[in-house]
Residue, then its C-alpha position, 0 to 999 in steps of 0.5 A: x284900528x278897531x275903535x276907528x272903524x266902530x267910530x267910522x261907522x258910528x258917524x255914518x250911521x248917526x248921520x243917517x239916522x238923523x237924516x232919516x228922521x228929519x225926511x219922516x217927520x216931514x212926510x208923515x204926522x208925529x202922533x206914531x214914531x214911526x221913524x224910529x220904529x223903522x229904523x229900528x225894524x230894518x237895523x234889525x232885520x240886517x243885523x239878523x242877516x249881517x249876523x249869519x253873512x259875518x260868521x263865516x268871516x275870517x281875518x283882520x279885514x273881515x273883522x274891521x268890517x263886522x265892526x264898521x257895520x255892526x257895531x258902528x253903522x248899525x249901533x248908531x243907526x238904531x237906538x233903544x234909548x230914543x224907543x224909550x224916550x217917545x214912550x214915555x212921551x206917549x205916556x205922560x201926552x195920555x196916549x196909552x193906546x198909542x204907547x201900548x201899540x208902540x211898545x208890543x209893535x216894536x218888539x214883535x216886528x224887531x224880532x220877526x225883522x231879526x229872525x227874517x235876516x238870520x234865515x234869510x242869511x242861512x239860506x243865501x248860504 
């Protein structure tokens, strides 16, 4: 049951993120990836704040979810090997500023994302 929901939630986070990309890359120039960094900076604001919400959990249920939404929907949602690949994209087009900004950008702001949910998770509580 527990692969089910990581695979359920796996999907649906896939699904989404791809859907995310698609709609940003419309909106908004390529010369910054900023779907990712999005995705990104709001998967780990909520997995912060899931992080603290899930701890108190207990039981299958409560375990099936933490699953679906964390490792699955969350898992696939987010990706470092995407992050990676537009940086070394940025790199070999000769854009460095850009890349620096990236990189220093998505660090930063993934842990100020994910420091934010967790206390915000300690305070609903």
């Amino acid at each position: 049951m527990e692969y089910l929901m990581v695979g359920a939630g796996g999907v649906l986070g896939a699904v989404t993120r791809y859907g995310i990309g698609k709609w940003v890359g419309r909106k908004w120039p390529k010369s910054f990836p900023l779907a990712t960094f999005g995705i990104n900076i709001a998967g780990s604001f909520i997995l912060g704040l899931l992080y603290i919400l899930f701890s108190g959990t207990t039981g299958n249920s409560g375990e099936m979810l933490k699953l679906f939404v964390t490792t699955g929907f969350l898992g696939a949602l987010t990706t470092f090997s995407t992050f990676s690949l537009e940086l070394v994209n940025l790199l070999e087009d000769r854009q460095a500023v850009t890349a620096a900004a990236y990189f220093a950008a998505s660090l930063v702001s993934g842990l100020v994302a994910a420091f934010t949910g967790i206390f915000l998770g300690q305070t609903i509580l």
